[in-house]
N, C-alpha and C positions, 0 to 999 in steps of 0.2 A: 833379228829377223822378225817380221811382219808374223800376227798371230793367224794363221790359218785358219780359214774358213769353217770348220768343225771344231775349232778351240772356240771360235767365234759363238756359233751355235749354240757349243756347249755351254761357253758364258753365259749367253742371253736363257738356256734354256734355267739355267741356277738361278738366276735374276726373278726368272717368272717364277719359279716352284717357289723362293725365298718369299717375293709379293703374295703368292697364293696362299703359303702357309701364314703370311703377318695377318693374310686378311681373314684366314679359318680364327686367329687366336684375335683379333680385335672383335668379329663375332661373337667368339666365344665370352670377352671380357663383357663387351654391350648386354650381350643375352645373360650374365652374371651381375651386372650392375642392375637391369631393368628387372629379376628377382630382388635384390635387394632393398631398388626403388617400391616394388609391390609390397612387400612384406612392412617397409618403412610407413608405405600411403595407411596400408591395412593396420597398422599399427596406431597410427596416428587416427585414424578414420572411428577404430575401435575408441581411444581415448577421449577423443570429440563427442561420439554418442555417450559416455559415461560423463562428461560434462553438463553435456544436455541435460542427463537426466536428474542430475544434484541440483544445476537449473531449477527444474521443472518440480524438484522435490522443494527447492525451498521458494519458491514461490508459492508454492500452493497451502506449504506454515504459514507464510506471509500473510495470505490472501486469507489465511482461518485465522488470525491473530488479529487483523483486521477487522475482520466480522464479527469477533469477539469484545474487541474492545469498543466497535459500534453498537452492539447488542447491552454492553455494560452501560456506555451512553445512554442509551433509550433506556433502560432501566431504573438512571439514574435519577432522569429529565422526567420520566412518567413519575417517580417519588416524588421530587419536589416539586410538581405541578399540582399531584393531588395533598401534599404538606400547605401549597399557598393556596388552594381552593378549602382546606383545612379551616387556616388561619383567617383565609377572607370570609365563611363563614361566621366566625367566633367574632370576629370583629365587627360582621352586619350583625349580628345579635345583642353584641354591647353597646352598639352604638344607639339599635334602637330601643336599647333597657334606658342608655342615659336620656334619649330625646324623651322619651312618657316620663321619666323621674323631672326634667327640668320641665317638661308639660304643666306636671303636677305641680312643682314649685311656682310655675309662671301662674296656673290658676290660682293659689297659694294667696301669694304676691298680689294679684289684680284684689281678690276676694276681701283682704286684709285692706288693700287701700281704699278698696269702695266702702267699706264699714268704717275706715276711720273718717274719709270726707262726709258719708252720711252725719256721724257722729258730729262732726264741724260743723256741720248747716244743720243741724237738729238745737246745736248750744247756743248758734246765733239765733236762730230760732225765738227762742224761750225768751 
């Protein structure tokens, strides 16, 4: 026998209540997953910004490390600039101790030859 019209009803009425309640608990799973997903984003969000900041922490050693060993540079650079403005001194001073010493020897030298050619044409002379 044919299922009568209020077996029918009844059917369809379970059908909908069954749909209604899959659809309360897929609700309810989505609205428990999207906590999840928040508490995942927030989680991950939090650890991101503690990234950043070890980042931002070691950059800025970087950036003083840097400075440092620029600053040691120029340090180093300004010593031996003023070591070879040192040296370039001492050496324009020896040099012009030697030019007056061979000066001295070059008048020396002429002084001696002029008296001995005098002496030459004084003996022809005679």
């Amino acid at each position: 026998m044919p299922p009568t019209l209020e077996e029918r009803v009844a059917y369809l009425e379970g059908k909908v209540e069954e749909q209604s309640r899959l659809g309360s608990e897929i609700r309810e799973m989505i609205s428990h997953l999207d906590q999840r997903l928040s508490s995942r984003i927030d989680f991950l969000s939090s650890r991101i910004d503690a990234l950043d900041q070890k980042v931002d922490r070691f950059r800025e050693e970087l950036f003083g490390r840097i400075d440092s060993v620029d600053q040691k540079v120029d340090r180093v650079r300004e010593e031996l600039s003023g070591r070879i403005d040192s040296l370039d001194q001492r050496l324009s001073s020896r040099i012009d101790s030697l030019d007056q010493k061979f000066s001295r020897y070059f008048l020396w030298i002429i002084g001696i030859q002029v008296t001995i050619f005098l002496a030459i044409i004084a003996t022809f002379l005679k």
